[in-house]
C-alpha positions as CSV (number, residue, x, y, z in Angstrom):
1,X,31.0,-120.9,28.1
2,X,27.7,-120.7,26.3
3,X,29.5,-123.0,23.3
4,X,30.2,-125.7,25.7
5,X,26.5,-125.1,27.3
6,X,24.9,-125.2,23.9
7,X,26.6,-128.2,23.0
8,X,25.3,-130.1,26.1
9,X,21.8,-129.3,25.2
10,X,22.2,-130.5,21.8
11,X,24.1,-133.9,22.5
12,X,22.2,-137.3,22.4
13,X,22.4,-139.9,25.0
14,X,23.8,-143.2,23.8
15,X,22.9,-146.3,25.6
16,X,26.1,-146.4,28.2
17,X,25.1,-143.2,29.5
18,X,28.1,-141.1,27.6
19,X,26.8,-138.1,25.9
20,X,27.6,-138.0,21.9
21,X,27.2,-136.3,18.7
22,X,27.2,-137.8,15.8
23,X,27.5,-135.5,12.7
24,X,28.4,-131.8,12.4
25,X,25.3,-130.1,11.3
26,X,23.5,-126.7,11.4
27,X,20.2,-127.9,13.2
28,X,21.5,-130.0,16.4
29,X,18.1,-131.8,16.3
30,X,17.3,-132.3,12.7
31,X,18.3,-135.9,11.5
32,X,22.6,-137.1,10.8
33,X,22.9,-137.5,7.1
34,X,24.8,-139.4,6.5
35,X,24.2,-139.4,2.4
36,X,26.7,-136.6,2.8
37,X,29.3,-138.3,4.9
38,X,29.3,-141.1,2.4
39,X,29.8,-139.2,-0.9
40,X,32.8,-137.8,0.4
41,X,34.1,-140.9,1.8
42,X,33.3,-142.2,-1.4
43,X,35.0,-139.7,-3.5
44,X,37.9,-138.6,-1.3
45,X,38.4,-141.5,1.3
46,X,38.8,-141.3,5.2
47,X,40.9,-137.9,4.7
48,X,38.0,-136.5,2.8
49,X,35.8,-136.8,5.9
50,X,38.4,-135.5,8.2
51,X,39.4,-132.8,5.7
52,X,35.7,-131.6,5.4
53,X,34.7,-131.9,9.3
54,X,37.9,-129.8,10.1
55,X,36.8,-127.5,7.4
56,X,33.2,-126.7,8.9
57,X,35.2,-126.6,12.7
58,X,37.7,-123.9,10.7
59,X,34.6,-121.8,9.4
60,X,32.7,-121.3,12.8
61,X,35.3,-120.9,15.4
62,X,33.2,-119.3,18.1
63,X,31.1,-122.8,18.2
64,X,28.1,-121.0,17.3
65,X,26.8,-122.5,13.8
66,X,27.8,-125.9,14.8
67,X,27.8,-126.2,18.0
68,X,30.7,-128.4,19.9
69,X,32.5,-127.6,22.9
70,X,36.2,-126.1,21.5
71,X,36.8,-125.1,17.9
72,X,38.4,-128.7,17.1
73,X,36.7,-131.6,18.5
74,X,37.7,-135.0,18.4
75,X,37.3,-136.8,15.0
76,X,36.6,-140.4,14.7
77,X,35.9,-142.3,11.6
78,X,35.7,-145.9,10.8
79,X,35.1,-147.4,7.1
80,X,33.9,-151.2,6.4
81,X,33.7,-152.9,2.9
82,X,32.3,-155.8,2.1
């Protein structure tokens, strides 16, 4: 229970009230970057992303390092070119 506590905590407040995370990361306040995200998607496409969020979920399955509220949250992803 302390996972799904933690994750509260840690979770932003979007404008429609619903409470959201953006990107996996160590330090729940320190800023998304995104740089990362993008490098991957760059390299490795939409799979990429997935493969690598599902790989951080897989390496801290207590929800301790990055804190969420079951090992594997839900994943969404969209990509726009121009």
């Amino acid at each position: 229970m302390k996972c799904c506590r933690t994750t509260i905590r840690c979770s932003r407040q979007n404008r429609s009230g619903a409470w959201s995370r953006i990107l996996p990361k160590e330090n729940p306040e320190a800023p998304d970057d995104f740089g990362k995200f993008v490098d991957i998607f760059l390299d490795k496409g939409l799979q990429g992303v997935k493969d690598y969020v599902r790989s951080l979920e897989a390496s801290d399955p207590k929800c301790w390092k990055y804190t969420r509220s079951k090992q594997y949250d839900d994943i969404a992803a969209i990509a726009v070119s121009f």
